[in-house]
C-alpha positions in Angstrom: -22.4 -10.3 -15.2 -19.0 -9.5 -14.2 -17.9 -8.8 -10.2 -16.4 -5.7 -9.0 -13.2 -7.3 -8.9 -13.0 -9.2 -12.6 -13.6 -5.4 -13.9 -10.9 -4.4 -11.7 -8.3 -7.2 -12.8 -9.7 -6.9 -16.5 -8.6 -2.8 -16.8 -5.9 -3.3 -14.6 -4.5 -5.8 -17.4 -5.4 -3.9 -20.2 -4.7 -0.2 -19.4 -2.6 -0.6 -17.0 -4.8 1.3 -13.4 -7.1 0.0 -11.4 -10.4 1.6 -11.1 -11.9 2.4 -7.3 -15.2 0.7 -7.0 -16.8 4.1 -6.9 -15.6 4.7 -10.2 -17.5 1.3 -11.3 -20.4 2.3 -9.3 -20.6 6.1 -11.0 -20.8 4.1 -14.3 -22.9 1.7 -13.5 -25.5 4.6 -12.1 -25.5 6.7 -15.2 -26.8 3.3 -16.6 -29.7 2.3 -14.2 -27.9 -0.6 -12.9 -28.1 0.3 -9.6 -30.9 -0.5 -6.7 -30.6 3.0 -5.7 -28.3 5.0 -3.0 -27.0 3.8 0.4 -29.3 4.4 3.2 -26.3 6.4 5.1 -25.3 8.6 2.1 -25.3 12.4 3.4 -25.7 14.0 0.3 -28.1 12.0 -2.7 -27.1 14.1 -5.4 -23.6 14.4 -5.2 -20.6 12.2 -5.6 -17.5 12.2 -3.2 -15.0 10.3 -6.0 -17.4 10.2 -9.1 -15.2 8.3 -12.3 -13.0 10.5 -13.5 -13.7 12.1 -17.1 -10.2 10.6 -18.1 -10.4 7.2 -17.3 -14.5 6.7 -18.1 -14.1 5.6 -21.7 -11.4 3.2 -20.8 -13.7 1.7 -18.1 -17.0 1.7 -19.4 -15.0 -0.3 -22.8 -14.4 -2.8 -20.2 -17.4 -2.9 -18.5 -19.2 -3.0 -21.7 -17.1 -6.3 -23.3 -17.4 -7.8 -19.9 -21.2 -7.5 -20.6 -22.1 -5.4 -17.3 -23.0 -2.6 -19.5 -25.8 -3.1 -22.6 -23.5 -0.8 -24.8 -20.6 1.5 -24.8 -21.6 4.9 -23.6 
């Protein structure tokens, strides 16, 4: 599975931005590939920078051929 950062330097190459890691994260939540939310998190159900509806496409391409995600959402 690919790291935080080989997502980062793949989309960066490709489509030219770099995603935050809380855009990665949002992703990879709406998948189950998470082990849950931070113990210090204020709110559970909410988001302070969830991925942007523009650049989630894009991203989750990436993530997918990079084989963090099963398939492309």
């Amino acid at each position: 599975m690919a790291t935080y950062r080989e997502i980062q330097e793949e989309t960066k190459a490709r489509f030219g931005f770099t995603p935050k890691t809380c855009w990665i994260a949002d992703i990879k939540a709406e998948n189950g590939l998470t082990r849950g939310s931070a113990p210090n998190r204020i709110d559970q159900g909410f988001r302070k920078h969830p991925c942007p509806p523009h650049r989630r496409d894009e991203l989750a391409t990436i993530m997918a051929e990079l084989g963090v995600l099963s398939t492309r959402p």
